[in-house]
PDB file of N, H, CA, C and O in Angstrom:
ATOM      1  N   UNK A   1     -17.054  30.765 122.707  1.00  0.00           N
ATOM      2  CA  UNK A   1     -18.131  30.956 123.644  1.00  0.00           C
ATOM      3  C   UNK A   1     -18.881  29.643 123.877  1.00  0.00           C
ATOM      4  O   UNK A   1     -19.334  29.319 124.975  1.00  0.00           O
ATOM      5  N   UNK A   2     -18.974  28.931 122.788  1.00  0.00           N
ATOM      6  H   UNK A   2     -18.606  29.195 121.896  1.00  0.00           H
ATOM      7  CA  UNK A   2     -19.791  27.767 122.916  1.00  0.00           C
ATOM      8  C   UNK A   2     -19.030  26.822 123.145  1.00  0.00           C
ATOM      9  O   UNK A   2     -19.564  25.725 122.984  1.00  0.00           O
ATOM     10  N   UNK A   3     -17.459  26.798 123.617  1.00  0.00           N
ATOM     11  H   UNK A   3     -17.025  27.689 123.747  1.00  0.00           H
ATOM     12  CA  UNK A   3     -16.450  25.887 124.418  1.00  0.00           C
ATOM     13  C   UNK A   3     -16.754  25.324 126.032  1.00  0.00           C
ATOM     14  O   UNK A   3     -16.262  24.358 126.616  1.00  0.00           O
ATOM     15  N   UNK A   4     -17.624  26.191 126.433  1.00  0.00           N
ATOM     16  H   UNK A   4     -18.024  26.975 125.959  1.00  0.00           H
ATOM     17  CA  UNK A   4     -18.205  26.086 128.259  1.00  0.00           C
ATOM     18  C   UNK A   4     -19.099  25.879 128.465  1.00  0.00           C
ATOM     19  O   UNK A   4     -19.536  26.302 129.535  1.00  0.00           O
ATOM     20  N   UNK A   5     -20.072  25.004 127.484  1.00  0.00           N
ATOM     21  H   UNK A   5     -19.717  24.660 126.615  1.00  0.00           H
ATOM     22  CA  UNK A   5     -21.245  24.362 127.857  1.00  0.00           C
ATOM     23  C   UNK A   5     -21.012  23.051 127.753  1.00  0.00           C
ATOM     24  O   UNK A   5     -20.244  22.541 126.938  1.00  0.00           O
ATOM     25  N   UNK A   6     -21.706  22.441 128.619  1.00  0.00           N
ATOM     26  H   UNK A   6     -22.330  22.855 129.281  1.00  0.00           H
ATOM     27  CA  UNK A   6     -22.046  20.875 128.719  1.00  0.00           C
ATOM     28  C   UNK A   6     -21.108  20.496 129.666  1.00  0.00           C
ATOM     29  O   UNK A   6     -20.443  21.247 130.379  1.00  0.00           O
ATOM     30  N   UNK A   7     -21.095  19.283 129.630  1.00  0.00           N
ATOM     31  H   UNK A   7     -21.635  18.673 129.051  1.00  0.00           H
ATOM     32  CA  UNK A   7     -20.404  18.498 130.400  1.00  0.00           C
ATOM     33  C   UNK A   7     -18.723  18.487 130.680  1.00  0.00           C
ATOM     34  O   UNK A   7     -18.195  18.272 131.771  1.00  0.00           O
ATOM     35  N   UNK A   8     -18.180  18.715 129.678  1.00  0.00           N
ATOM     36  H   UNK A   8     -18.609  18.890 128.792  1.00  0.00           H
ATOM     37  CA  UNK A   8     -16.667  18.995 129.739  1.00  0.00           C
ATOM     38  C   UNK A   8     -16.516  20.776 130.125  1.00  0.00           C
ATOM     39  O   UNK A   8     -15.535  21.339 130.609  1.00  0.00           O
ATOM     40  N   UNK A   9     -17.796  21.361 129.738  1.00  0.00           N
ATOM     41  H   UNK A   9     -18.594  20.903 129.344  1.00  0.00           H
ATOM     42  CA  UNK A   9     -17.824  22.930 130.230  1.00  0.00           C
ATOM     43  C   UNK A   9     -18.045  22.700 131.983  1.00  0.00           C
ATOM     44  O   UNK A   9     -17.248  23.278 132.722  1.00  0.00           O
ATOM     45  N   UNK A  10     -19.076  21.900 132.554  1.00  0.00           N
ATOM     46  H   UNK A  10     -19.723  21.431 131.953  1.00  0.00           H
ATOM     47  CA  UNK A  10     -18.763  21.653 133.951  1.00  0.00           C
ATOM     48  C   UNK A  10     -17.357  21.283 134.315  1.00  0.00           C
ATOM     49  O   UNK A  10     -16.780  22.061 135.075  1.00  0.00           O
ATOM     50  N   UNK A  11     -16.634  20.093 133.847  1.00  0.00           N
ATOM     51  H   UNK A  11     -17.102  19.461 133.230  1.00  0.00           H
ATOM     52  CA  UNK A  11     -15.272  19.273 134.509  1.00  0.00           C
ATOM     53  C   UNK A  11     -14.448  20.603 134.415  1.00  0.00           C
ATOM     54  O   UNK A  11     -13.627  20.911 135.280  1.00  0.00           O
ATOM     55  N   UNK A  12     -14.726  21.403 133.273  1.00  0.00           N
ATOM     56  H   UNK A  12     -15.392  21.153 132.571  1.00  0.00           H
ATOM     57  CA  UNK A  12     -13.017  22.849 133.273  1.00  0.00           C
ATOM     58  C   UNK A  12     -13.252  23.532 134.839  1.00  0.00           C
ATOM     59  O   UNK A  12     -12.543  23.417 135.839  1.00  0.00           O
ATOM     60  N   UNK A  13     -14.445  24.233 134.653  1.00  0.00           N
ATOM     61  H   UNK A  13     -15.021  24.326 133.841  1.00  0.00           H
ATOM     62  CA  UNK A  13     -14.874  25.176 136.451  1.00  0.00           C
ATOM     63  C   UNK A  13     -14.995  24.316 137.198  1.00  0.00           C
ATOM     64  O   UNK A  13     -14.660  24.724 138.311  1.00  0.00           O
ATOM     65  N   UNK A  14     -15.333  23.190 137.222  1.00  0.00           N
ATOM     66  H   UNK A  14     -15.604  22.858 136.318  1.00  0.00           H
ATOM     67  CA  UNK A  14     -15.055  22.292 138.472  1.00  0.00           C
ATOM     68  C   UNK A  14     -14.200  21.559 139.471  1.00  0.00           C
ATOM     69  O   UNK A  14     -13.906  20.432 139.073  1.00  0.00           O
ATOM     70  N   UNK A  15     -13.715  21.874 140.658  1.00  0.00           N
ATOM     71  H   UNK A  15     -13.955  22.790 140.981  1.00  0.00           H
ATOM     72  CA  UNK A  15     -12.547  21.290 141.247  1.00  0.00           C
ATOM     73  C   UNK A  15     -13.048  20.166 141.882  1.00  0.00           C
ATOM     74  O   UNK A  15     -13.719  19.959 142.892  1.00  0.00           O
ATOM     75  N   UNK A  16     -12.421  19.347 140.817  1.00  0.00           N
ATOM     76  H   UNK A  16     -11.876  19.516 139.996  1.00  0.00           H
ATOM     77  CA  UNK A  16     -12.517  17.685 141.082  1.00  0.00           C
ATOM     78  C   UNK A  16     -11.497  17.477 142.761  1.00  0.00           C
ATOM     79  O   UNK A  16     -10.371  17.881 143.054  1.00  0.00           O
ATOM     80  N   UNK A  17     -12.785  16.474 143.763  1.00  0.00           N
ATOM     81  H   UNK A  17     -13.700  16.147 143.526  1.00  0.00           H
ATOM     82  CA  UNK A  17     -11.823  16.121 145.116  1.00  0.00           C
ATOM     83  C   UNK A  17     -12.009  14.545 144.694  1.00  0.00           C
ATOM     84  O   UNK A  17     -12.760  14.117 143.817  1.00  0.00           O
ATOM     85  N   UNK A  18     -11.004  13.682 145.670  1.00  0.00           N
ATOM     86  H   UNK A  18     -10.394  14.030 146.383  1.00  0.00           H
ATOM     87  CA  UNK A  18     -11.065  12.513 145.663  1.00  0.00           C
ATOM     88  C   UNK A  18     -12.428  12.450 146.918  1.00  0.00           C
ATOM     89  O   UNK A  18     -12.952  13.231 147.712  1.00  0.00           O
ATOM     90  N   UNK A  19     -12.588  10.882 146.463  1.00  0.00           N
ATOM     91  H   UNK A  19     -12.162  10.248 145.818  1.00  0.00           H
ATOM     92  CA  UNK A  19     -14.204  10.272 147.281  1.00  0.00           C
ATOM     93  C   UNK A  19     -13.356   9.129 148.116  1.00  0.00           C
ATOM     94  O   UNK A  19     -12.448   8.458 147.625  1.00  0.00           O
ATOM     95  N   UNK A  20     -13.778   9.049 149.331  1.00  0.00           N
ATOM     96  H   UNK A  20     -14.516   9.594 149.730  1.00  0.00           H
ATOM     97  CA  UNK A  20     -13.125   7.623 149.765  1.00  0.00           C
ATOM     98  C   UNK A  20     -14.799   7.431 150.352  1.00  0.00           C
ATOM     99  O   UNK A  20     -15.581   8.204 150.905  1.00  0.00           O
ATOM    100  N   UNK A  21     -14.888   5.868 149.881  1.00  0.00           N
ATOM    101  H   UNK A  21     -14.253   5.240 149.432  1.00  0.00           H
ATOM    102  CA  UNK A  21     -16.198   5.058 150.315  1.00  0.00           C
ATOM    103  C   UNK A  21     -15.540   4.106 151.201  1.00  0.00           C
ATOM    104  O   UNK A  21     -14.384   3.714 151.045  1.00  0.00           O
ATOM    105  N   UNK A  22     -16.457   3.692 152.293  1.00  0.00           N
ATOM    106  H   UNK A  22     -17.397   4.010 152.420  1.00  0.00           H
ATOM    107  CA  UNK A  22     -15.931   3.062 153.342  1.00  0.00           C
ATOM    108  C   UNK A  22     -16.356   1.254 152.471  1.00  0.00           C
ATOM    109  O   UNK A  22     -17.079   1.185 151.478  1.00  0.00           O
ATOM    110  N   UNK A  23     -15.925   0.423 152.920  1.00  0.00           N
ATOM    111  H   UNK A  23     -15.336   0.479 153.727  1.00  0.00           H
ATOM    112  CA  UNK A  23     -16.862  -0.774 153.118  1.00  0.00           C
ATOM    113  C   UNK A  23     -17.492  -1.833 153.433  1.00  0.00           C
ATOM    114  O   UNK A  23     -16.408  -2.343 153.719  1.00  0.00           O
ATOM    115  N   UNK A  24     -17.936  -2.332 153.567  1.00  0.00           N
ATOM    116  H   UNK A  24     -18.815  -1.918 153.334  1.00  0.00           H
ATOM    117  CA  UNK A  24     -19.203  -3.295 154.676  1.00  0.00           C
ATOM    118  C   UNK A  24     -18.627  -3.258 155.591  1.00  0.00           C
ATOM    119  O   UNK A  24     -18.988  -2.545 156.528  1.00  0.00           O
ATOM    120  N   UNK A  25     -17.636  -3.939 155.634  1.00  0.00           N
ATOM    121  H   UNK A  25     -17.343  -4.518 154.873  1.00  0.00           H
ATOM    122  CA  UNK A  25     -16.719  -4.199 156.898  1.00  0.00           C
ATOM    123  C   UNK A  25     -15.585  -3.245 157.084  1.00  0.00           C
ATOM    124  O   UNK A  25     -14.695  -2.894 156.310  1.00  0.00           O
ATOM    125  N   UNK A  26     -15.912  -2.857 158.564  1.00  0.00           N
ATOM    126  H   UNK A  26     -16.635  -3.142 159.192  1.00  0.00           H
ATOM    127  CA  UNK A  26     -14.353  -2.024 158.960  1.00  0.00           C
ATOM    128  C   UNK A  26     -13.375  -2.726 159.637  1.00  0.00           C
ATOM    129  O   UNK A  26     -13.510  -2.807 160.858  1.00  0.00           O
ATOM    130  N   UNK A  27     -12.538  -3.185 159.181  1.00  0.00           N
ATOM    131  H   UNK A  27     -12.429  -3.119 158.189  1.00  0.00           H
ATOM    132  CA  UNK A  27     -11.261  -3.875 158.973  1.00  0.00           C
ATOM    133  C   UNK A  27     -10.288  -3.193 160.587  1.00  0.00           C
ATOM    134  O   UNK A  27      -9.776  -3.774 161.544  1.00  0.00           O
ATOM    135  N   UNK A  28     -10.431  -1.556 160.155  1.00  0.00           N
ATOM    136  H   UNK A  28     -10.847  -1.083 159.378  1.00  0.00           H
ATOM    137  CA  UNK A  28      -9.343  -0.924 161.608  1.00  0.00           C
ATOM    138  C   UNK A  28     -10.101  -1.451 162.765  1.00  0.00           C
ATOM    139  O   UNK A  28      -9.477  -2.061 163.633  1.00  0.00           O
ATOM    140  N   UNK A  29     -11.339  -1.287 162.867  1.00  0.00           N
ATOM    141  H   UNK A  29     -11.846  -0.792 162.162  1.00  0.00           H
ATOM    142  CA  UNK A  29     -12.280  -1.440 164.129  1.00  0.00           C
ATOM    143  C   UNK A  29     -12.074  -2.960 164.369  1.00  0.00           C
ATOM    144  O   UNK A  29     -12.054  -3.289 165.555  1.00  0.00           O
ATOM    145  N   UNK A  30     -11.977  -3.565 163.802  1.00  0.00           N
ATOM    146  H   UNK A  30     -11.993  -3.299 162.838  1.00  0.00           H
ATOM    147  CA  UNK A  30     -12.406  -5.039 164.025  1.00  0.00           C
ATOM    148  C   UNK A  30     -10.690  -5.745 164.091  1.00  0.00           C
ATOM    149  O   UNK A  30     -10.490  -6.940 164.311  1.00  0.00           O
ATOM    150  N   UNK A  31      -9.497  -4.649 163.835  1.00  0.00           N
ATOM    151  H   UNK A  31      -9.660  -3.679 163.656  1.00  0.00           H
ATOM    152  CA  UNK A  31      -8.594  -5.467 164.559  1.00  0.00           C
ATOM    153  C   UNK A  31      -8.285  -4.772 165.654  1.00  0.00           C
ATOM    154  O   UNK A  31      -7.430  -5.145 166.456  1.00  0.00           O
ATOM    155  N   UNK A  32      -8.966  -3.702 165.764  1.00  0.00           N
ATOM    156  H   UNK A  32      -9.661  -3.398 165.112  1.00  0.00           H
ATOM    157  CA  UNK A  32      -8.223  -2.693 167.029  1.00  0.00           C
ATOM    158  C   UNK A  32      -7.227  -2.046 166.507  1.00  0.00           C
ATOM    159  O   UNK A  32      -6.073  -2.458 166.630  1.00  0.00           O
ATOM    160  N   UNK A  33      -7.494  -1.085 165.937  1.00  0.00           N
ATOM    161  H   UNK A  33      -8.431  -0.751 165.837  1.00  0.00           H
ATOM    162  CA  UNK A  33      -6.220  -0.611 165.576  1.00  0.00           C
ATOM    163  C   UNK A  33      -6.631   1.229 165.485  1.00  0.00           C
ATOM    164  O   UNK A  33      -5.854   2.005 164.928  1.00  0.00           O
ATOM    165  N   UNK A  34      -8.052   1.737 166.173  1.00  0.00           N
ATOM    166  H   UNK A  34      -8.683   1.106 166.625  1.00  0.00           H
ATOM    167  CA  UNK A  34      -8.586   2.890 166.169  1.00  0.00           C
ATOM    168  C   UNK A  34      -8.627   3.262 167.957  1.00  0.00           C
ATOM    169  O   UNK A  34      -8.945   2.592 168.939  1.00  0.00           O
ATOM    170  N   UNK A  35      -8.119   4.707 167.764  1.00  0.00           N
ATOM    171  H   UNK A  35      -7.860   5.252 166.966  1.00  0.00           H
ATOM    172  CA  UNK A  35      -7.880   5.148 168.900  1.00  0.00           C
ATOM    173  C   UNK A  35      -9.291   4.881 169.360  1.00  0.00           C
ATOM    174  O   UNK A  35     -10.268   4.763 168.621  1.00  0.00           O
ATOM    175  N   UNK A  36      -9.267   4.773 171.111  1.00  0.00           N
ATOM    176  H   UNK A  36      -8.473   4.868 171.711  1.00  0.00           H
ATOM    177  CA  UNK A  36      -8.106   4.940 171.815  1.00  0.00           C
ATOM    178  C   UNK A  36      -7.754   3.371 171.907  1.00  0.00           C
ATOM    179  O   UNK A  36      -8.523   2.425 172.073  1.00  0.00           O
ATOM    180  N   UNK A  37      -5.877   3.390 171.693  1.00  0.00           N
ATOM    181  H   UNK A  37      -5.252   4.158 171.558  1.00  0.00           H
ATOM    182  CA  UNK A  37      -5.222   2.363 171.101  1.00  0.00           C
ATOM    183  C   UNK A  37      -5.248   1.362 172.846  1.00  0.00           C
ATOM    184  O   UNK A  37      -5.138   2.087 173.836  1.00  0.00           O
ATOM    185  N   UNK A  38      -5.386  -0.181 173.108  1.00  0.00           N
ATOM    186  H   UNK A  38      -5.475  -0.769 172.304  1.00  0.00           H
ATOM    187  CA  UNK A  38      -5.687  -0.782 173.925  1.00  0.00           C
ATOM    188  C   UNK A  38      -4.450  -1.793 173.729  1.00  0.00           C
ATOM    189  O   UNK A  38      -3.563  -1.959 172.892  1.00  0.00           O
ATOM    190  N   UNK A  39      -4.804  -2.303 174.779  1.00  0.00           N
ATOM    191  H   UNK A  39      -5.525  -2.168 175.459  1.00  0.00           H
ATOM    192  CA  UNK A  39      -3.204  -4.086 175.214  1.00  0.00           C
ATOM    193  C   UNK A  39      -3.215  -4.631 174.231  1.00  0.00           C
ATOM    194  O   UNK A  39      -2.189  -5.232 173.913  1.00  0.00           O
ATOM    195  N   UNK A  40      -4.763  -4.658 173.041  1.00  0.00           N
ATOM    196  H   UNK A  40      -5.596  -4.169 173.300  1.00  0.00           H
ATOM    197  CA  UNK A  40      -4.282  -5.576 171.870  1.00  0.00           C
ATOM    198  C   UNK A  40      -3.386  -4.892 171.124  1.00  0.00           C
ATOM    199  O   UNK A  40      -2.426  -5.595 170.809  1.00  0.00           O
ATOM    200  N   UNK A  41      -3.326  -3.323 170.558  1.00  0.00           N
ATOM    201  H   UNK A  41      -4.106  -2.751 170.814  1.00  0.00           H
ATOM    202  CA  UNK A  41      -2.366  -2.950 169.601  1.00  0.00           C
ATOM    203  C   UNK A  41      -1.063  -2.958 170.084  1.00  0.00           C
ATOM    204  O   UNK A  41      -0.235  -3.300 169.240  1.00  0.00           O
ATOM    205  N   UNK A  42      -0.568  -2.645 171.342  1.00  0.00           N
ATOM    206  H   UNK A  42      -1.240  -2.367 172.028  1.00  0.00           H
ATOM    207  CA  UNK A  42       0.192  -2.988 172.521  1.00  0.00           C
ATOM    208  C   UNK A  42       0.887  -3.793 172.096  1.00  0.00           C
ATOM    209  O   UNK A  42       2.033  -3.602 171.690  1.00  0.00           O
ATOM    210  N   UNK A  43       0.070  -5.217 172.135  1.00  0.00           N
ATOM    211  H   UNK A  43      -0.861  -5.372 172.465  1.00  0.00           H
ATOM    212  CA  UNK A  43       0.922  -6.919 172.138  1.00  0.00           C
ATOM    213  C   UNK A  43       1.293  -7.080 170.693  1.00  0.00           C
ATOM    214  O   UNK A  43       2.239  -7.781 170.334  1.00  0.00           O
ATOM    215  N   UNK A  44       0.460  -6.359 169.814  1.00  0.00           N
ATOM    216  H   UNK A  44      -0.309  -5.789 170.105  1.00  0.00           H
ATOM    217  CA  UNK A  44       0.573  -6.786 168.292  1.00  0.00           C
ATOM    218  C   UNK A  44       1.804  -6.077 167.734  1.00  0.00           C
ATOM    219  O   UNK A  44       2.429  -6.551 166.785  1.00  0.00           O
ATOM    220  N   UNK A  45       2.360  -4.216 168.713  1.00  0.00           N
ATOM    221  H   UNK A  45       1.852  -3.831 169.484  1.00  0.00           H
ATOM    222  CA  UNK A  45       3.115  -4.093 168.115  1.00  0.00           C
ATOM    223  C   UNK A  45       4.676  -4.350 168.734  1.00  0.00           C
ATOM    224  O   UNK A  45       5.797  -4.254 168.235  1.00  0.00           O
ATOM    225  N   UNK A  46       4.222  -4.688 169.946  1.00  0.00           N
ATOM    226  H   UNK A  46       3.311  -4.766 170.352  1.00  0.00           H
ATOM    227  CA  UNK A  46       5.598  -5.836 170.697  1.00  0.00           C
ATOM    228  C   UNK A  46       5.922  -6.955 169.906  1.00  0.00           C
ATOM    229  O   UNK A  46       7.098  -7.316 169.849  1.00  0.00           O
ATOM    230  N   UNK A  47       5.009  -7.575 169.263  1.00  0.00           N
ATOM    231  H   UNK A  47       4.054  -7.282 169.309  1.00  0.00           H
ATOM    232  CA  UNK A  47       5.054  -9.009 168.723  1.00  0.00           C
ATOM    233  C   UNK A  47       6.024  -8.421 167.201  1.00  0.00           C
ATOM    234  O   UNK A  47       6.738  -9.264 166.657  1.00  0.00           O
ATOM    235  N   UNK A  48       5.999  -7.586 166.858  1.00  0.00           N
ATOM    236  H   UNK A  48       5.420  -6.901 167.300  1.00  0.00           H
ATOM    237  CA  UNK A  48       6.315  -7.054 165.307  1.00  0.00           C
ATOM    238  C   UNK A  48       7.665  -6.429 165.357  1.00  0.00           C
ATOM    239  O   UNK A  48       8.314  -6.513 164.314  1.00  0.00           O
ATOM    240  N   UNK A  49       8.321  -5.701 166.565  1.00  0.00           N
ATOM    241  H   UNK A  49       7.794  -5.633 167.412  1.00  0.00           H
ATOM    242  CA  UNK A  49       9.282  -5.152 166.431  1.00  0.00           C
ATOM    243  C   UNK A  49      10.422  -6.086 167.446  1.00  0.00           C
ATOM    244  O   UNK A  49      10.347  -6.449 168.619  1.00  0.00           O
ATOM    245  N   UNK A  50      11.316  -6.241 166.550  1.00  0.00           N
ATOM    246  H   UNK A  50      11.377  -5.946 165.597  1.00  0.00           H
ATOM    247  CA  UNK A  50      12.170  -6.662 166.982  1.00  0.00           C
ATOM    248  C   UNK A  50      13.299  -5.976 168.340  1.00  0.00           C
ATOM    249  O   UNK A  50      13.531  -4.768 168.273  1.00  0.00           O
ATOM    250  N   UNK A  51      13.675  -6.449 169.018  1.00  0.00           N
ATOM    251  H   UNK A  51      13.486  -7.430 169.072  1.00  0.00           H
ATOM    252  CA  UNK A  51      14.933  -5.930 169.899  1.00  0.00           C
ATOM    253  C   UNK A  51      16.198  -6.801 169.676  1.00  0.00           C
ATOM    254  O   UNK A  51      17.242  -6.538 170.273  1.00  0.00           O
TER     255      UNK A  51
END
């Protein structure tokens, strides 16, 4: 009975989710790479794939 108190008694009933934190800088925004997709992702992914 006294196995479900405290702190490891929270983590058992608790359904742990993952956290995603963003940071300072947004990296997708600032190369263009967030819809809606424009001529830069365009040229960048012409430039990358071969024919």
């Amino acid at each position: 009975m006294g196995n479900y108190r405290g702190r490891d008694g929270f983590r058992s009933f608790s359904h742990a989710r993952g956290v995603y934190r963003e940071g300072f800088v947004d990296m997708a925004k600032l190369a263009g790479t967030l819809p809606p997709y424009g001529q830069k992702v365009a040229n960048m992914l012409e430039s990358q794939i071969k024919k």
